[in-house]
SERO-4910 file (N, C-alpha, C, O; in steps of 0.05 Angstrom, whole numbers):
BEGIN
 pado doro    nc1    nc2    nc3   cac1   cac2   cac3    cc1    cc2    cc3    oc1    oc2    oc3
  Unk    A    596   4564   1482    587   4569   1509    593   4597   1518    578   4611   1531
  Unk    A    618   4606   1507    631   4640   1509    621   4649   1479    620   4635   1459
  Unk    A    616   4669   1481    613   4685   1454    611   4722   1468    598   4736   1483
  Unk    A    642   4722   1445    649   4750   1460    649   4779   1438    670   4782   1426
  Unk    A    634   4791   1433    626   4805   1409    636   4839   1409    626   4857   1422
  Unk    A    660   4840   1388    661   4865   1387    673   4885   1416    673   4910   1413
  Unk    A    683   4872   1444    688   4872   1463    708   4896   1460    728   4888   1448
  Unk    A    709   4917   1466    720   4939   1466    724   4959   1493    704   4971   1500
  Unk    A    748   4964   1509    746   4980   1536    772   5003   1533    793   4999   1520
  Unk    A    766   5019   1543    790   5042   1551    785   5050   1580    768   5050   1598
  Unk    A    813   5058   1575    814   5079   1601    820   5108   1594    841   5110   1581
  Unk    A    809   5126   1598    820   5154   1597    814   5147   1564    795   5136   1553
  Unk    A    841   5159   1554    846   5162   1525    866   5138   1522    882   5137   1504
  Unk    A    863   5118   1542    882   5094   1530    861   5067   1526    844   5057   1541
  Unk    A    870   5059   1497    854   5041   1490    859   5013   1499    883   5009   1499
  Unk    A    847   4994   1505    860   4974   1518    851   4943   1494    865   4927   1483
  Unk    A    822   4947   1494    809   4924   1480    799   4932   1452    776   4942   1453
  Unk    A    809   4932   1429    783   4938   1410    771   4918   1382    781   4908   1362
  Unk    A    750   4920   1394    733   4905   1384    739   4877   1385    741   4870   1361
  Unk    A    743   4862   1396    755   4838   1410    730   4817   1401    706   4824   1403
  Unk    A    737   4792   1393    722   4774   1390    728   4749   1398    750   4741   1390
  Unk    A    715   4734   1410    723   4712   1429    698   4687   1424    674   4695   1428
  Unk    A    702   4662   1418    692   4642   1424    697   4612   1443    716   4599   1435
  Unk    A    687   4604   1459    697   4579   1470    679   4557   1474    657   4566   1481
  Unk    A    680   4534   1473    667   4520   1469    669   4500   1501    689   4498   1515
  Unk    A    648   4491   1506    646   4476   1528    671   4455   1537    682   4443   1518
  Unk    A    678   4452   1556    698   4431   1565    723   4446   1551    743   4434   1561
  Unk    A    732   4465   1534    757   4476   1524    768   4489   1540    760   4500   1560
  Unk    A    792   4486   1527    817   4497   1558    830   4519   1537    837   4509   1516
  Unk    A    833   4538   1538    836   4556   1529    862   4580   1528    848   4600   1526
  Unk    A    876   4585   1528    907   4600   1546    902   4628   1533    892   4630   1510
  Unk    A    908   4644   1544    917   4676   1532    942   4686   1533    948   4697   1554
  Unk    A    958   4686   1517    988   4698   1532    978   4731   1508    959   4738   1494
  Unk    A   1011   4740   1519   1010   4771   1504   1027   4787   1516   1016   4786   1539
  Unk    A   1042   4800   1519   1056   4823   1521   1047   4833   1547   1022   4834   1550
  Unk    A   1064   4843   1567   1052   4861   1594   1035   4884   1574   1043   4892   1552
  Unk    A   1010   4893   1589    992   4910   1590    974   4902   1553    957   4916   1544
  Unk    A    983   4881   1540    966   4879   1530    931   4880   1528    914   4880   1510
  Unk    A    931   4880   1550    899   4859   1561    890   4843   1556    867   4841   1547
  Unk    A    903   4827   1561    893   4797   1584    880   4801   1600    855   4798   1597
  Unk    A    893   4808   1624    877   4807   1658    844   4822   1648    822   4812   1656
  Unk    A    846   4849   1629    817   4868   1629    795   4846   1611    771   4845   1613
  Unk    A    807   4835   1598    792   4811   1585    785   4792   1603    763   4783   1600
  Unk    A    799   4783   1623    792   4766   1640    763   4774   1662    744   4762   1672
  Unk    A    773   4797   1660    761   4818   1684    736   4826   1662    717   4831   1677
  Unk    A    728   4828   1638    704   4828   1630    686   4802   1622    662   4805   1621
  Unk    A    697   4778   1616    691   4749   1622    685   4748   1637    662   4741   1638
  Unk    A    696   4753   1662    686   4746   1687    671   4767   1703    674   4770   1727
  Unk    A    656   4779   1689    637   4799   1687    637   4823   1716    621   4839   1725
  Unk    A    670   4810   1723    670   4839   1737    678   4863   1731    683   4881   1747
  Unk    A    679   4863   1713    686   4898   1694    662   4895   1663    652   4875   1653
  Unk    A    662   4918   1658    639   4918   1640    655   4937   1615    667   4957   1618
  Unk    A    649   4921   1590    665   4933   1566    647   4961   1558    624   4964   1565
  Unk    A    666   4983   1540    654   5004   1542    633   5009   1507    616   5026   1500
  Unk    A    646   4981   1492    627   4970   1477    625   4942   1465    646   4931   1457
  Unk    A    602   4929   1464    604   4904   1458    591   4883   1473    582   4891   1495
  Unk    A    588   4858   1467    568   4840   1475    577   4817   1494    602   4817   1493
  Unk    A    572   4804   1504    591   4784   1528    553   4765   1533    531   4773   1541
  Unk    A    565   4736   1520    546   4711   1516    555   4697   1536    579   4696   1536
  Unk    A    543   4683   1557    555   4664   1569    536   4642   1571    522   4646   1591
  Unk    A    530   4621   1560    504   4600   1564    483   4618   1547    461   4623   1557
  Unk    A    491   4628   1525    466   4646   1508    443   4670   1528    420   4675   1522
  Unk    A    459   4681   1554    455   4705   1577    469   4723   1566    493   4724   1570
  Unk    A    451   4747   1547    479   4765   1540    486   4785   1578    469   4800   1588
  Unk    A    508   4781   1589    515   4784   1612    506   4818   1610    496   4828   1630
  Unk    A    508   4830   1589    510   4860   1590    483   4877   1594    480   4901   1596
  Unk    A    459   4850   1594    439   4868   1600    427   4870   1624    408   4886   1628
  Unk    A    442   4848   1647    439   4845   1663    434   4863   1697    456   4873   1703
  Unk    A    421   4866   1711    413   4887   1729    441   4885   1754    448   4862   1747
  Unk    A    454   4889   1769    481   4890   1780    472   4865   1798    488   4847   1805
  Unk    A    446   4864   1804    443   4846   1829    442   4814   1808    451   4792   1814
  Unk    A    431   4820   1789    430   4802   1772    464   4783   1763    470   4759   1763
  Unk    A    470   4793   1760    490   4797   1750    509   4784   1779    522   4763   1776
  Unk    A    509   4793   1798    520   4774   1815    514   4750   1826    526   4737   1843
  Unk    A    492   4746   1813    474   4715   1820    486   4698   1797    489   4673   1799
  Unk    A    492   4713   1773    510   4698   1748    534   4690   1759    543   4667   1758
  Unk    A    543   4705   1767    570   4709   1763    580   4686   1793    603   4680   1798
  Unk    A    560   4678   1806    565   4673   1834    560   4642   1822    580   4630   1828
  Unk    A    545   4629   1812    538   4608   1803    551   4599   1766    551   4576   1757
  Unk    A    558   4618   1754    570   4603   1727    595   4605   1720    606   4592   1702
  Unk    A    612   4629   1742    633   4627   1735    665   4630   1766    670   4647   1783
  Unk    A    677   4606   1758    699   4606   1787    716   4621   1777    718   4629   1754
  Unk    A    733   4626   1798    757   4645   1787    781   4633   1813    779   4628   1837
  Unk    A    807   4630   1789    820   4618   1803    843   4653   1801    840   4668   1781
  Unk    A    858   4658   1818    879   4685   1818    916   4667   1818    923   4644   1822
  Unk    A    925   4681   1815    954   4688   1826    963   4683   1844    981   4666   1848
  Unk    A    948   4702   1863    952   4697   1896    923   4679   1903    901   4685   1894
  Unk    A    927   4658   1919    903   4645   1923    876   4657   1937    853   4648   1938
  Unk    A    888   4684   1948    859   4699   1963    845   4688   1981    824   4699   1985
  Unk    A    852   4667   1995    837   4647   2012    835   4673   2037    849   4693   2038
  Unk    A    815   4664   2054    814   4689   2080    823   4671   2108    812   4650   2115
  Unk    A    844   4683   2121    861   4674   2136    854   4664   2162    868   4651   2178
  Unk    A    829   4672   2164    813   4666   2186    799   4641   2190    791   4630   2211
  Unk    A    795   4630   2157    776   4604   2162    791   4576   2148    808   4577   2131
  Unk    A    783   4563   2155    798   4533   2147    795   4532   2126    782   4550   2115
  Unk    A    809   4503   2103    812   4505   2076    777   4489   2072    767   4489   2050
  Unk    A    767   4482   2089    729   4472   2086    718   4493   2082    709   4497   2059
  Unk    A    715   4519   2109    708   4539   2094    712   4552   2084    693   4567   2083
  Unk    A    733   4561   2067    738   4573   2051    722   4563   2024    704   4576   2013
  Unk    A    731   4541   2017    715   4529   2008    683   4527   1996    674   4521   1974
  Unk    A    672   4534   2020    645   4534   2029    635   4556   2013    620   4555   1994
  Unk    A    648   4577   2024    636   4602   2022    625   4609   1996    602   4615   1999
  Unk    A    632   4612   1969    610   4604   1944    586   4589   1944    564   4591   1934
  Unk    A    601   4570   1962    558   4555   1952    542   4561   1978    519   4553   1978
  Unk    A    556   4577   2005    540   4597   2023    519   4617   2008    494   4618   2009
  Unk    A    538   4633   1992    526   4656   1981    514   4643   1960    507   4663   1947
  Unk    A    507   4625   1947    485   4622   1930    465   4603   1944    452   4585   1933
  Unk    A    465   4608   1972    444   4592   1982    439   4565   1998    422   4561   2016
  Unk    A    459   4546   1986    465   4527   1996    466   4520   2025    477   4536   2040
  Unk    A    452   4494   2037    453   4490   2069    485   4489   2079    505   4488   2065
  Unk    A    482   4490   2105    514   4489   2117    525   4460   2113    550   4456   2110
  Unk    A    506   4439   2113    514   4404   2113    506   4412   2077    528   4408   2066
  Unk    A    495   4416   2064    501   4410   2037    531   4417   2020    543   4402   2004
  Unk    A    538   4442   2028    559   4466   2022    591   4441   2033    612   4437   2020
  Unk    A    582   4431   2058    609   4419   2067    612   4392   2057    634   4381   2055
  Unk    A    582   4379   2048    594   4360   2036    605   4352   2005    617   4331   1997
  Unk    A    595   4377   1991    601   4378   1952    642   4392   1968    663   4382   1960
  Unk    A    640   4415   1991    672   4416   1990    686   4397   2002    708   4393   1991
  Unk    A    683   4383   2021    703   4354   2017    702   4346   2001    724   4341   1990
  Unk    A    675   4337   1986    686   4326   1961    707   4339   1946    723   4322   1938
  Unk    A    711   4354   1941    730   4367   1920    749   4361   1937    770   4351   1928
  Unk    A    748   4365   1956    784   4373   1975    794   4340   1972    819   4336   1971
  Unk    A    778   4322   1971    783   4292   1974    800   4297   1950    825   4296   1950
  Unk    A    776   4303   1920    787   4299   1897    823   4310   1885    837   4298   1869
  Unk    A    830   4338   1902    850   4346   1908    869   4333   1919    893   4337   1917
  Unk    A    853   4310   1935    880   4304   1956    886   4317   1986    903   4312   2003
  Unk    A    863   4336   1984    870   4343   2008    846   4350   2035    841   4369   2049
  Unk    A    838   4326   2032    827   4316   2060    838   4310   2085    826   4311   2106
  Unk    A    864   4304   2079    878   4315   2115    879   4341   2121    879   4345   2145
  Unk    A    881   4363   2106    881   4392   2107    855   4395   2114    853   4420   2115
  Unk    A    835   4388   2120    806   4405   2119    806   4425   2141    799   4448   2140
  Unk    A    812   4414   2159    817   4437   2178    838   4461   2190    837   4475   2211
  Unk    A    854   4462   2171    883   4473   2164    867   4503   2160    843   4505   2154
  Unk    A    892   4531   2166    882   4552   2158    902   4552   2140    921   4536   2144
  Unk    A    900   4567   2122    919   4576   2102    954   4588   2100    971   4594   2083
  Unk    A    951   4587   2132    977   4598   2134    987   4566   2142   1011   4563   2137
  Unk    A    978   4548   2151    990   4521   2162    987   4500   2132    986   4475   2135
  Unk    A    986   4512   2107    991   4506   2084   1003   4506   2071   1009   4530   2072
  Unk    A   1016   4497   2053   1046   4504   2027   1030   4518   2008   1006   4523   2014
  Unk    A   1040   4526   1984   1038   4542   1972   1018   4527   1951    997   4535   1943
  Unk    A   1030   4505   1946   1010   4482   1925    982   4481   1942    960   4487   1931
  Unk    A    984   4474   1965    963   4468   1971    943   4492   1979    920   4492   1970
  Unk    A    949   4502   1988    938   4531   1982    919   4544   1958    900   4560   1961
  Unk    A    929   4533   1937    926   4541   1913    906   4519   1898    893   4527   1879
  Unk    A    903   4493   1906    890   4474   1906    861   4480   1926    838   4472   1923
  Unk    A    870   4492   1942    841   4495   1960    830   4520   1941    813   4516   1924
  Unk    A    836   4535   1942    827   4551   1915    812   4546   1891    798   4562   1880
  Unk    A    818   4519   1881    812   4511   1858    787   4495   1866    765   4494   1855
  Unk    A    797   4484   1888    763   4475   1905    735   4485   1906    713   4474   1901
  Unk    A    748   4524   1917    730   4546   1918    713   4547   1891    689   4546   1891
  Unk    A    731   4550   1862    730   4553   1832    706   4536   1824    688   4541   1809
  Unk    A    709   4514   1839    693   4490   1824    665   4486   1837    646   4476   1826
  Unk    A    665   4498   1866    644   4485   1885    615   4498   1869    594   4491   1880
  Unk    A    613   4509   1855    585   4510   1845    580   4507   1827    562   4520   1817
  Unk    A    595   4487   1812    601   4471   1785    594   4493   1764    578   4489   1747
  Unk    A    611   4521   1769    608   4537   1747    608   4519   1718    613   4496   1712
  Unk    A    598   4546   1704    599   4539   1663    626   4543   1662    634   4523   1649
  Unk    A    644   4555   1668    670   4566   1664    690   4573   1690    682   4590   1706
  Unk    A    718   4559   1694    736   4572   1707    749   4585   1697    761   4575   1678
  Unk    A    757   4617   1702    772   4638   1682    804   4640   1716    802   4648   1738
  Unk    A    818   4632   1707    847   4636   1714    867   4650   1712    880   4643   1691
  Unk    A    882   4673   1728    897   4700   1719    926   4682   1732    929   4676   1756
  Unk    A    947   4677   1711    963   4675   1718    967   4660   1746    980   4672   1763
  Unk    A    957   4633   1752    947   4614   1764    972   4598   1771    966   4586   1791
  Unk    A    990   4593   1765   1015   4586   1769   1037   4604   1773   1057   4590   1769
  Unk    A   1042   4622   1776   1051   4649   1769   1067   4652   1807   1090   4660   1809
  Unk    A   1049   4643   1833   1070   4644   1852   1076   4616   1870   1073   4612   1894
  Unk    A   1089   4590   1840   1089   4570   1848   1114   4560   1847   1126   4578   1835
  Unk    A   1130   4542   1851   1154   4531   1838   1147   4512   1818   1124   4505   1813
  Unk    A   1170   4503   1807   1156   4489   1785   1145   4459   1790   1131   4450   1772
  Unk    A   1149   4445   1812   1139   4422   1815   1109   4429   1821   1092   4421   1806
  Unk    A   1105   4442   1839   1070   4459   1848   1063   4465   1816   1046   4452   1804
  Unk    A   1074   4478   1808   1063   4497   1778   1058   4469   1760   1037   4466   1748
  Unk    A   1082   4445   1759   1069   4424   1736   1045   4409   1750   1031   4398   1733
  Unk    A   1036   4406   1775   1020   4390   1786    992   4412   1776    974   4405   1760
  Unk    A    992   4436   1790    971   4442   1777    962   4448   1752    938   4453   1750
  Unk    A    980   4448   1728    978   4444   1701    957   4430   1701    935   4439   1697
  Unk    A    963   4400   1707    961   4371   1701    936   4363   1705    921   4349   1691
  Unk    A    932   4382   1737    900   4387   1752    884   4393   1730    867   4378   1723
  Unk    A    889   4415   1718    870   4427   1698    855   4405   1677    832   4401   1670
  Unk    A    877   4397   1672    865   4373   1657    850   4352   1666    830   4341   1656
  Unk    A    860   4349   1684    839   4317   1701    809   4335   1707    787   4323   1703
  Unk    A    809   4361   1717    786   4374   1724    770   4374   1691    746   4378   1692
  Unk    A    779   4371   1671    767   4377   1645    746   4343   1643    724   4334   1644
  Unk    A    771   4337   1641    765   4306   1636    746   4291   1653    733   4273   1643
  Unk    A    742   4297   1679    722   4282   1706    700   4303   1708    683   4297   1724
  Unk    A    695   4334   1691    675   4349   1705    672   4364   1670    658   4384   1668
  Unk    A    682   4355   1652    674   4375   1622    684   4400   1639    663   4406   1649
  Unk    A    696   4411   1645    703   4435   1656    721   4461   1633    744   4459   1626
  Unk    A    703   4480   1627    715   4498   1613    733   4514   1623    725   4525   1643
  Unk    A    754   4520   1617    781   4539   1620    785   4553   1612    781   4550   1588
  Unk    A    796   4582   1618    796   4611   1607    830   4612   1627    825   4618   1651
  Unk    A    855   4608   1623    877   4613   1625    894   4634   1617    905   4628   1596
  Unk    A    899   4657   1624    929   4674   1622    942   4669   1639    935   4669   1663
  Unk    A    969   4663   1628    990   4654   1630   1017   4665   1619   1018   4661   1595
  Unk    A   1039   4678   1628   1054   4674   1621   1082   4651   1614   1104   4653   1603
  Unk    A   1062   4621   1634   1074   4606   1630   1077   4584   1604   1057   4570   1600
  Unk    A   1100   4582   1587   1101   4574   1558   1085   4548   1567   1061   4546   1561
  Unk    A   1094   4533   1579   1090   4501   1583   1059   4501   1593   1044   4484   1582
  Unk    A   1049   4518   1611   1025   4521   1615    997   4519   1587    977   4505   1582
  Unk    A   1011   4541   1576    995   4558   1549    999   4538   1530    979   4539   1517
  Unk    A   1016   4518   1519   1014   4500   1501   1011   4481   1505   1014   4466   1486
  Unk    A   1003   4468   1532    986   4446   1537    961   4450   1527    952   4434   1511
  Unk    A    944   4474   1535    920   4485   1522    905   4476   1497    920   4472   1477
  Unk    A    882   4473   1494    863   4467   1457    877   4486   1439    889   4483   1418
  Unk    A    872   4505   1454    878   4531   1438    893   4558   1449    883   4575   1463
  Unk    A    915   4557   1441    935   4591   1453    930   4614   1441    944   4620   1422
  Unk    A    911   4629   1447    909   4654   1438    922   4677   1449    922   4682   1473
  Unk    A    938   4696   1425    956   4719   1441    935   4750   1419    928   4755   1396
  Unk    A    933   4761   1444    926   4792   1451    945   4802   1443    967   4798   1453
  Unk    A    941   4823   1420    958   4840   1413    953   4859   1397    946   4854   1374
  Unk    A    955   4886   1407    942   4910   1397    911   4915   1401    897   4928   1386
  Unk    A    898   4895   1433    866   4900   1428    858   4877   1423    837   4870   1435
  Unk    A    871   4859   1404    856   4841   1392    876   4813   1392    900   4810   1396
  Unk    A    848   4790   1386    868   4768   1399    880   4767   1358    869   4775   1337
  Unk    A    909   4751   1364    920   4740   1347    918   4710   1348    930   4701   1368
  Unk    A    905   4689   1331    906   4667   1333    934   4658   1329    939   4634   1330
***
């Protein structure tokens, strides 16, 4: 479903990716660990086709992403792929519904269609007494769960995840492990995970570590 070819980026005169090759297969849960400044996150960040490699090919649903026109390219990126962060990014202003919402706004979706696929999820979460909650009248789990709401609401091909447990404790951090999985299992849902978390990364199909540019199986 991923097919990542030859994937190569720098900065300046520092090399970050070279020649990088990546496959993933539908419904696979996937982990990346590796060394700070390996590249992870720039891998993540060219999967998720908001950075563009400076050589090499990026497949997502057989769309090579790279030939794509910018506007194009956000119509992909807006519909095949969620992104879950670190910090949950929710905007402080609107409840955990719309927050929610706002993905299947921007690809179109009615205001009564958009609210009813995100309760659904928020139900599936558990968190249907929250719908009207802003983010600050939230815990940290749940927070991070409305997020994953956002990730899913346009039944991307792929959720890509940066260190996704990373500002949780560990009871929050094993619950959403666990999530990942039930989301695989009830929706075929593909996973793209970096992690520095051990327990996270070896629950995973497959742990791949980045090192020197390139993944190490």
């Amino acid at each position: 479903m991923i097919k990542a070819l030859n994937i190569s980026k720098k900065y300046g005169e520092l090399n970050v990716l070279n020649s990088l090759n990546l496959e993933v297969k539908k419904g696979e849960v996937v982990s990346i660990v590796g060394a700070s400044g390996a590249g992870k996150t720039t891998l993540l960040q060219i999967l998720g086709t908001l950075d563009k490699p400076n050589e090499g090919n990026l497949f997502i649903n057989e769309t090579d992403i790279t030939l794509l026109s910018s506007k194009k390219l956000a119509a992909f990126r807006n519909k095949e792929i969620g992104f879950i962060f670190q910090f949950h990014q929710l905007l402080p202003e609107f409840t955990a519904l719309e927050n929610v919402c706002i993905p299947a706004y921007i690809a179109g979706k009615s205001k009564s269609e958009a609210e009813k696929e995100a309760l659904d999820y928020l139900k599936f979460l558990k968190l249907e007494h929250r719908i009207s909650h802003k983010p600050a009248e939230l815990s940290g789990g749940e927070q991070q769960r409305v997020a994953v709401a956002r990730a899913l609401i346009n039944q991307p091909s792929v959720v890509l995840a940066d260190e996704p447990s990373g500002n949780l404790d560990s009871k929050n951090a094993k619950e959403l492990h666990d999530l990942f999985f039930e989301l695989r299992e009830k929706f075929d849902q593909t996973f793209i995970i970096v992690t520095h978390n051990d327990e996270l990364a070896n629950m995973a199909d497959r742990k791949l570590t980045i090192q020197d540019g390139v993944i190490v199986e």
